[in-house]
C-alpha positions in Angstrom: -22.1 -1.3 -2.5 -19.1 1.4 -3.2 -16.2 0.1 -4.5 -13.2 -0.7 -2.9 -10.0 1.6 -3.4 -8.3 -1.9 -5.0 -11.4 -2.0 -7.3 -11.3 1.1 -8.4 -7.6 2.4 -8.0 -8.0 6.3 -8.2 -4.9 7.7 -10.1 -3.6 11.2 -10.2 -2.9 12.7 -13.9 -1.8 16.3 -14.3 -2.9 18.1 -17.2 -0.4 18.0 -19.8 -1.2 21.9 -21.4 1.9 23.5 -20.1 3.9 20.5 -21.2 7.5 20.7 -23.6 10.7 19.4 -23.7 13.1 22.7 -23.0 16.1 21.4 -20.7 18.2 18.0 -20.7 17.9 16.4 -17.3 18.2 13.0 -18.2 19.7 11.3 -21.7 16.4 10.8 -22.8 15.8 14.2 -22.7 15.4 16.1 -26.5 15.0 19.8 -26.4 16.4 20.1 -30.0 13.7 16.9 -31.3 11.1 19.2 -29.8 12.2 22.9 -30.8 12.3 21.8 -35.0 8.3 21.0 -34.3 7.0 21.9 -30.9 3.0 23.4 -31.8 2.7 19.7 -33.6 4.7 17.4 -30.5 2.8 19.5 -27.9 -0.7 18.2 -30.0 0.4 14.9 -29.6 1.3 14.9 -26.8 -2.1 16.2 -25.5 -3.8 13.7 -27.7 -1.1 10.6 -26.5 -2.2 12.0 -22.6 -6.1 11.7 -23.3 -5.3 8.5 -25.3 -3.8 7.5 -22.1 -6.5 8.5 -19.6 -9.3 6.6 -21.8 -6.9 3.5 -21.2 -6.7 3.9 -18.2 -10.2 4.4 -17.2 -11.1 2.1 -19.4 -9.0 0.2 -17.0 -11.1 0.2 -14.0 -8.8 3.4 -12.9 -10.6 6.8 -11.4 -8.7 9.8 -13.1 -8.3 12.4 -11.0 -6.9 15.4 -13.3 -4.9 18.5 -11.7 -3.8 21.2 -13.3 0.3 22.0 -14.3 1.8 25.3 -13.9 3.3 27.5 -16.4 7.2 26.7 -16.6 7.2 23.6 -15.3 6.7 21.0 -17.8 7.6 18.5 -16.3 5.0 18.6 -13.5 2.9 16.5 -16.4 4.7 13.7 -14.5 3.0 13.0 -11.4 4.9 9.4 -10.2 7.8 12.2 -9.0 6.0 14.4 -6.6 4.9 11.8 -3.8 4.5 8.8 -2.5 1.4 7.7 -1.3 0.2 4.7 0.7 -2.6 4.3 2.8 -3.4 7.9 2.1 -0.7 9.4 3.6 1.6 11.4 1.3 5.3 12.1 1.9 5.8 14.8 -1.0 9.4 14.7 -3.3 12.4 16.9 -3.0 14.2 16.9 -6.3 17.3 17.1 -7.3 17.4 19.3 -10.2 16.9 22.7 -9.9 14.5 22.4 -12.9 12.1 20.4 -11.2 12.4 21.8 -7.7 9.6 24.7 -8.7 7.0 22.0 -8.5 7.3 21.2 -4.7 5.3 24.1 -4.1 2.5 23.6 -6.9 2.6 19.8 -5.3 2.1 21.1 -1.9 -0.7 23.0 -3.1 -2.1 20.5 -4.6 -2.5 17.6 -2.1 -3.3 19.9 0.5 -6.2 20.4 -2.1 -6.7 16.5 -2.5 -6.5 16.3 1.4 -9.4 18.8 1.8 -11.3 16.8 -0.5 -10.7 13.5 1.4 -8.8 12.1 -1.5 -5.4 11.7 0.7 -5.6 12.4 4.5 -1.9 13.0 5.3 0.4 15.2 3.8 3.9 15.8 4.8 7.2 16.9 3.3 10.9 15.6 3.3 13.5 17.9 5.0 15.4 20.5 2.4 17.9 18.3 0.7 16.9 14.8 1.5 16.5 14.2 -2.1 13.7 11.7 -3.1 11.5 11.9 -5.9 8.4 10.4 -5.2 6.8 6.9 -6.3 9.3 6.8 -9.5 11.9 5.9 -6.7 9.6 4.1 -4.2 7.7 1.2 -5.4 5.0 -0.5 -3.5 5.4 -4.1 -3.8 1.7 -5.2 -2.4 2.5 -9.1 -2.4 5.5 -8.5 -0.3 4.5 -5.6 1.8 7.5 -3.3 1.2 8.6 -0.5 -0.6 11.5 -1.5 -3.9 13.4 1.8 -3.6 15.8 3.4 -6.3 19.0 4.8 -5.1 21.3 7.0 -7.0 20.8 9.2 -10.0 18.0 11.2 -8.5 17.0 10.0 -5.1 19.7 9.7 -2.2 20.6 6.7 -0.3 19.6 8.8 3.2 15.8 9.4 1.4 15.8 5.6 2.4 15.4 5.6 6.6 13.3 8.9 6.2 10.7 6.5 3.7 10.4 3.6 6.3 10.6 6.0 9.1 7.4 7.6 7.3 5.4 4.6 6.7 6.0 2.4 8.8 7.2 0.0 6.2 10.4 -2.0 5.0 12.2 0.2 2.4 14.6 -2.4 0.0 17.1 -0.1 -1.5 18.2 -1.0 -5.3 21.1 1.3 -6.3 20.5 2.3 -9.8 23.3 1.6 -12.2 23.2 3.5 -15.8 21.5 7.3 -16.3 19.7 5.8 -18.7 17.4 4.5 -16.1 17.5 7.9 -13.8 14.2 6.4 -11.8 13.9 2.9 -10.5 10.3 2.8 -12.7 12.6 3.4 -16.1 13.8 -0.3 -15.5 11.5 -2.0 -12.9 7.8 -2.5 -12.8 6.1 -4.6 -10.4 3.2 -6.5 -11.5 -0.4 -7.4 -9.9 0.3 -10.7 -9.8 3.3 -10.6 -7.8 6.0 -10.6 -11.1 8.4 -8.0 -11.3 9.1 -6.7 -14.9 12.7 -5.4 -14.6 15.7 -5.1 -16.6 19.4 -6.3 -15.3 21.4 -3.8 -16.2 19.3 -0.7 -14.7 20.4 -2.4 -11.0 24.0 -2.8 -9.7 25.5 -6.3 -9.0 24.1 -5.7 -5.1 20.7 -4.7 -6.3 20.7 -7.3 -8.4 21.4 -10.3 -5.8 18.7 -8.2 -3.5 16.1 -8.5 -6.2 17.5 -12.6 -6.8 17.1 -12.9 -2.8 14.0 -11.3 -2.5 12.0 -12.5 -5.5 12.2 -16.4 -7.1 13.0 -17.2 -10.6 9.4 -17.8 -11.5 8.4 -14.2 -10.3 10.8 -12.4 -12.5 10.5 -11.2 -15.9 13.2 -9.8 -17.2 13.2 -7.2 -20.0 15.9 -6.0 -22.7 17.2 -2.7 -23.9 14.9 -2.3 -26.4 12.1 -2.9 -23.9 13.9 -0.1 -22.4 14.5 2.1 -25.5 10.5 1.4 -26.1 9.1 2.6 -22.0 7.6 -0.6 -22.2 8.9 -1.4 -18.6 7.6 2.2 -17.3 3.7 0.8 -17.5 0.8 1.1 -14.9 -0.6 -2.2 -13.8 -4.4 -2.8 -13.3 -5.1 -6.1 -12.4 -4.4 -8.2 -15.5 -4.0 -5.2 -17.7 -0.7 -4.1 -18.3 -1.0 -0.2 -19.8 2.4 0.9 -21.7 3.5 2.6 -24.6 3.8 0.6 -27.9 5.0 -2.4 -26.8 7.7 -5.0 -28.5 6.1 -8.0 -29.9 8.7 -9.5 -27.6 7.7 -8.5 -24.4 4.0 -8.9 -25.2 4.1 -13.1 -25.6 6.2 -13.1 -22.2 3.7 -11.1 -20.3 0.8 -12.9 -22.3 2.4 -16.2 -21.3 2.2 -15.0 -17.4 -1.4 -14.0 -17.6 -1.2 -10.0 -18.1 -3.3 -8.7 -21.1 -1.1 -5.3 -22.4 -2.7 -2.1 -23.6 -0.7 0.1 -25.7 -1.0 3.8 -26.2 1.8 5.9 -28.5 3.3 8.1 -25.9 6.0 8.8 -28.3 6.0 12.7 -27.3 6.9 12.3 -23.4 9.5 10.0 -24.3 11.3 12.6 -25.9 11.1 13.5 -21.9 12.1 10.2 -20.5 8.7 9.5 -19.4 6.1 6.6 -20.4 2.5 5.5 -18.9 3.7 5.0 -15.1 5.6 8.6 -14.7 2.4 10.0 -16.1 0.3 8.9 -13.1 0.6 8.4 -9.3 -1.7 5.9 -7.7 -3.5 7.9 -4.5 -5.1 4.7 -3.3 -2.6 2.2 -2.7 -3.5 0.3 0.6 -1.1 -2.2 2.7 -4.7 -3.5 3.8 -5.0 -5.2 0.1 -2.1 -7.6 -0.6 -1.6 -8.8 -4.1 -2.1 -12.6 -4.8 1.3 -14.3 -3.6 4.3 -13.9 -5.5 7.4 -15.2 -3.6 
């Protein structure tokens, strides 16, 4: 019998070959770091992004690989140009006029997966609704609803136009520090219904919207060096927890929750402000398969 999409979650990766840290877009961001060695940070990086993929796949995860454009190098980052659910995919407009090159390469491209029955939808945002794909729009399966990041990057209006879209409640968290640009720098939900997130990446209103939302028991919260570490930026695979090298720290507390964590050295496209979960976008999420209950 085939698989099921929740068995075998098929995630996009983008080929990391035109990949480099040349602009500052976020404080993370290190164009010096990366000019004083970049032929030895871009081999790395390539080796930290197949690292990654054999994690992954490893996993239980399909990898479906794309190629990046010349220019762009932060297209290696997949979570920002969509987001998908049920196969239909609502492609990003971003903010920055670094990135905004990639909505057409992005077009391109799922029209491509569409064609090949990977996605069967594909439709764009209006010039200027800024939103920047599932790194702003979370899909919390055990509650049915999107966890959406306001602020930095994607605008409060990006909000209606998401629920408008898919047909599904969109809770907005407006971001609080630049540190965490994206909503996935500080906020990860988990298979089991937890949600990883740190306090001070939400506002005061967030944060009683999160305490409403999700019980004490649910949440895990994380610390700045969880932060400093992208150990909250992390794909989730049913009991497996994939993320860059974690903090001892953070490993017992998932460990005591029932999540097994895989760790890859993704040092390089940190120097970007990206870990494991900006690195891939999950084409098969399905409302049809809620998580186990998490309330």
């Amino acid at each position: 019998m085939p698989a099921s999409p929740r068995d075998c979650p098929c995630l996009l990766m983008v080929d990391p070959a035109h990949f480099s840290v040349s602009y500052a877009i976020n404080p993370w961001m290190d164009p010096a770091r990366w000019q004083a060695d970049p032929a030895g940070l871009h081999a790395q990086a390539v080796a930290a992004w197949q690292a990654l993929r054999a994690a992954l796949e490893v996993a239980g995860a399909v990898v479906e690989v794309a190629p990046g454009a010349p220019g762009l190098p932060d297209m290696v980052f997949p979570a920002n140009s969509a987001v998908v659910l049920d196969g239909r995919a609502l492609l990003a407009r971003f903010r920055h006029a670094e990135r905004r090159g990639e909505e057409a390469h992005f077009l391109a491209l799922f029209e491509d997966l569409r064609t090949r029955g990977l996605v069967r939808e594909v439709a764009q945002l209006p010039e200027g609704c800024f939103q920047e794909g599932a790194g702003d729009a979370i899909w919390d399966a055990t509650r049915g609803h999107f966890w959406a990041g306001t602020g930095p990057r994607s605008a409060p209006g990006s909000v209606p136009a998401l629920a408008a879209f898919f047909g599904r409640e969109v809770v907005p968290l407006p971001l609080a520090s630049d540190r965490c640009y994206h909503l996935d720098v500080g906020f990860c939900v988990l298979s089991g219904g937890h949600i990883l997130y740190l306090p001070d990446a939400l506002t005061p209103e967030a944060l009683a919207t999160l305490h409403a939302r999700v019980g004490a028991a649910w949440r895990i919260e994380a610390t700045a060096d969880d932060l400093r570490h992208f150990n909250i930026n992390a794909v989730c695979l049913g009991a497996t927890v994939v993320m860059s090298l974690c903090t001892p720290g953070l490993r017992d507390r998932l460990a005591a929750r029932g999540y097994r964590v895989v760790e890859v050295d993704l040092a390089p496209f940190m120097l970007s402000g990206g870990g494991a979960y900006c690195l891939t976008l999950n084409l098969s999420q399905n409302s049809s398969f809620p998580a186990s209950s998490g309330l």
